[in-house]
C-alpha positions in Angstrom: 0.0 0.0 0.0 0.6 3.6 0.0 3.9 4.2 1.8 5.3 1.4 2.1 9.1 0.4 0.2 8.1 -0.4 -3.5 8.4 -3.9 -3.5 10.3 -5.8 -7.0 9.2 -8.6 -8.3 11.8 -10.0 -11.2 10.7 -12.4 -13.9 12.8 -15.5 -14.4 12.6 -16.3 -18.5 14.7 -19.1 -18.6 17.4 -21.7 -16.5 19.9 -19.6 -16.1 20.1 -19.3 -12.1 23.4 -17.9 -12.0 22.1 -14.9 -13.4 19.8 -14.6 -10.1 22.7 -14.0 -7.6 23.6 -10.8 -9.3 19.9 -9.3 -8.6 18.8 -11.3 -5.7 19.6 -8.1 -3.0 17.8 -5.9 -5.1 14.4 -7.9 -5.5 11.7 -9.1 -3.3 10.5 -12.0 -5.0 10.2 -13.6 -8.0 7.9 -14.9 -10.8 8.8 -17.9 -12.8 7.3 -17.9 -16.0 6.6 -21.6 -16.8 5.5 -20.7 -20.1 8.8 -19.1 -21.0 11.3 -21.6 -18.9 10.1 -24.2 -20.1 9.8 -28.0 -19.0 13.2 -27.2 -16.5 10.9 -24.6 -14.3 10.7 -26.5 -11.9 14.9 -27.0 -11.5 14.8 -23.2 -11.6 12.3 -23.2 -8.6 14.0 -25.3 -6.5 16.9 -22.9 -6.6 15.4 -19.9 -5.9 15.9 -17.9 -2.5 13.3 -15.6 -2.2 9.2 -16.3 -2.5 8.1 -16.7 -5.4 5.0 -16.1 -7.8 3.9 -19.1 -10.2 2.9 -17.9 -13.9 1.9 -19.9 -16.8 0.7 -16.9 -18.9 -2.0 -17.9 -22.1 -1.2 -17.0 -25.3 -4.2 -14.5 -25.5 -2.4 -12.7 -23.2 1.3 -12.6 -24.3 1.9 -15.9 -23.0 3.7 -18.7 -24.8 2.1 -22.0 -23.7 1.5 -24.2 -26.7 -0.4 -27.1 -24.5 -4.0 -27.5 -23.5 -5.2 -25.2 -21.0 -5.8 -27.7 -19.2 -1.9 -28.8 -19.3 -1.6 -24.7 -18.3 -3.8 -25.3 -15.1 -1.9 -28.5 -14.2 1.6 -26.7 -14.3 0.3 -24.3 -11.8 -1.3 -27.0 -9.7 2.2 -28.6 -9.4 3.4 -25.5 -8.7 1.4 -25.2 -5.8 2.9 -28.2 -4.2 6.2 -27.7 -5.0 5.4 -24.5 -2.9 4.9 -21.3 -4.7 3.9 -18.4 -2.6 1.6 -16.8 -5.2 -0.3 -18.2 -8.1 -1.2 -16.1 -10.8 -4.6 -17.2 -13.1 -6.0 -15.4 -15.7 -9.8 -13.8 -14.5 -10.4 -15.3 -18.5 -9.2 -18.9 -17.3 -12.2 -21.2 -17.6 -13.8 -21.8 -14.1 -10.7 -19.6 -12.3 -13.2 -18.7 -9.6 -13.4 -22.6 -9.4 -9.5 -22.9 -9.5 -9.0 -19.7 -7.1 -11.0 -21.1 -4.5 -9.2 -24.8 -4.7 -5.6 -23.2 -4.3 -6.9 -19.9 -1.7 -6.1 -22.0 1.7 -2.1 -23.1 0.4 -1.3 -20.0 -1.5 -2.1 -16.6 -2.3 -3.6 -15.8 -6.1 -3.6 -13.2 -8.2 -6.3 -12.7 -10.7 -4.7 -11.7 -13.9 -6.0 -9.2 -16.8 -3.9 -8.3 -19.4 -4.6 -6.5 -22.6 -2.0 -6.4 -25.2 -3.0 -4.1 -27.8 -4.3 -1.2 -25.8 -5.8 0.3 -22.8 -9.5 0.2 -22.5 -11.7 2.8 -21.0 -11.0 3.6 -17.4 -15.0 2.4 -16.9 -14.3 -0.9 -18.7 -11.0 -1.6 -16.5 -12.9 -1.1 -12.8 -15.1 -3.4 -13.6 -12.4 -5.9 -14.1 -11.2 -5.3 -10.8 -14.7 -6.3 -9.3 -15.0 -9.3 -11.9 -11.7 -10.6 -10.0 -12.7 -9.6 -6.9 -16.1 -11.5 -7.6 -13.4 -14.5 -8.4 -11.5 -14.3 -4.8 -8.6 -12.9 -6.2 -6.2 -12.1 -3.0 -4.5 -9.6 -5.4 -5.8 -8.4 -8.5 -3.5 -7.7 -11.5 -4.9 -5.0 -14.5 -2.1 -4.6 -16.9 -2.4 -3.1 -20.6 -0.2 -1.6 -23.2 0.1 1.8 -23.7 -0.7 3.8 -26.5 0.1 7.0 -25.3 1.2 9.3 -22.5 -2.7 9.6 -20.7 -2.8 5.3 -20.8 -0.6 5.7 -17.7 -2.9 7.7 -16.2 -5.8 5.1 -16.4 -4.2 2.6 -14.7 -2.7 4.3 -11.8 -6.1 5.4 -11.5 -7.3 2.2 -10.5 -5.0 2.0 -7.7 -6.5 5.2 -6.4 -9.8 3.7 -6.5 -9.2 0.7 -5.2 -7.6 1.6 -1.9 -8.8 -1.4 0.1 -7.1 -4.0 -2.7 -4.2 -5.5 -3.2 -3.8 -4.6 -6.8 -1.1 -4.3 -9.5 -1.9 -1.9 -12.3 0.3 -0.6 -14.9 0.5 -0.4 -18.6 3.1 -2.4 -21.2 5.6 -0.6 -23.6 7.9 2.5 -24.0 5.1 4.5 -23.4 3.9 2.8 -20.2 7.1 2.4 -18.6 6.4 5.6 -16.4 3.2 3.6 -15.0 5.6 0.8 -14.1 8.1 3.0 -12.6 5.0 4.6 -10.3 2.6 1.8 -9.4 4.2 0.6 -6.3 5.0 4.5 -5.0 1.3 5.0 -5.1 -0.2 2.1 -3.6 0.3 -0.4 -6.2 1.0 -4.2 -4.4 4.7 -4.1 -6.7 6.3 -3.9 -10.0 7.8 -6.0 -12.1 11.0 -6.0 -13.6 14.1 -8.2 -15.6 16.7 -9.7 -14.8 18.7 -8.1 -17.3 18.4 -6.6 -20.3 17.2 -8.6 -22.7 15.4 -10.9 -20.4 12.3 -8.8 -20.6 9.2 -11.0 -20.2 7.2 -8.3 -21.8 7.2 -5.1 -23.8 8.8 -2.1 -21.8 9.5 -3.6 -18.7 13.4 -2.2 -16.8 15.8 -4.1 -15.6 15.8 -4.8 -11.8 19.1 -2.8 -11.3 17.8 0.4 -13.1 14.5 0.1 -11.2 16.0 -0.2 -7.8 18.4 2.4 -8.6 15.4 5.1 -9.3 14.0 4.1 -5.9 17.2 4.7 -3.9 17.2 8.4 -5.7 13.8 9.2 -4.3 15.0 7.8 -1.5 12.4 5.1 -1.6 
């Protein structure tokens, strides 16, 4: 919430672990992307050090899962056991209210939206957040891609609205990297960021070092 550090999250693309030492002190978690790792997730899991969020991100949404969804749902349901902190599931998962309320009592799920060609009207994007709310999302996650300057503006908006939620909200792309930069510093639950550069798992997204570094200068 509001105040608090601004909490990183960095997505983990692929098996290289060694790469994770470098950024481990500047991070708070992680978030494994299944759908980018590949079969070998769960080596990379094993290794990690900090919590970690589960992801196995459909292709409708920028993912890259080429199985079933029902294959996609299984991943995370083994990623439960192996004993991921968070799970994140699509609010346009079939049944994810269903799903949500299986995995609620051994870890925490976001509810995901993502749009990635655009940001719809501010009206059409709170009513997202109640649709995952309505689904038991513990955190709810609004993310689309920016068009232009005022996009950032819509989805920090939500945060301000939704003062009582755990929520995520920013927009995709060089134009929405300022809305990634500012959700956690105004209530947003964090930000995510890459390991490196050029182990973005999506458009516009800054590498853990360069986003804790803009932190520590406004001395948050």
């Amino acid at each position: 919430m509001a105040g608090n550090p601004p909490r990183i999250c960095a997505a983990v693309v692929n098996t290289d672990v060694g790469a994770l030492e470098g950024v481990e002190p500047l991070v708070d978690l992680y978030e494994v992307r299944i759908d980018l790792i590949g079969k070998r997730w769960r080596d990379v899991a094993a290794r990690l050090k900090k919590p970690w969020i589960a992801c196995n991100r459909r292709t409708e949404e920028g993912g890259k899962w080429d199985g079933s969804d029902a294959a996609r749902i299984k991943e995370l349901r083994s990623a439960v056991e192996l004993g991921a902190d968070i799970i994140d599931i699509e609010l346009a998962t079939p049944d994810a209210a269903g799903i949500v309320d299986e995995i609620k009592g051994t870890a925490e799920c976001i509810v995901s939206y993502h749009d990635v060609k655009g940001t719809p009207p501010l009206d059409r994007l709170r009513q997202v957040v109640i649709n995952q709310l309505a689904a038991g999302a513990g955190i709810c996650k609004v993310i689309t891609t920016a068009r232009n300057y005022a996009d950032n503006l819509a989805v920090l908006q939500l945060i301000a609205e939704f003062t009582e939620t755990n929520i995520i909200s920013f927009a995709m792309g060089a134009e929405g990297q300022l809305s990634r930069v500012l959700c956690p510093l105004v209530g947003g639950y964090l930000t995510y960021a890459s390991v490196s550069e050029g182990r973005e798992s999506a458009a516009g997204q800054i590498t853990a070092k360069d986003l804790r570094d803009i932190y520590r200068m406004l001395n948050r």
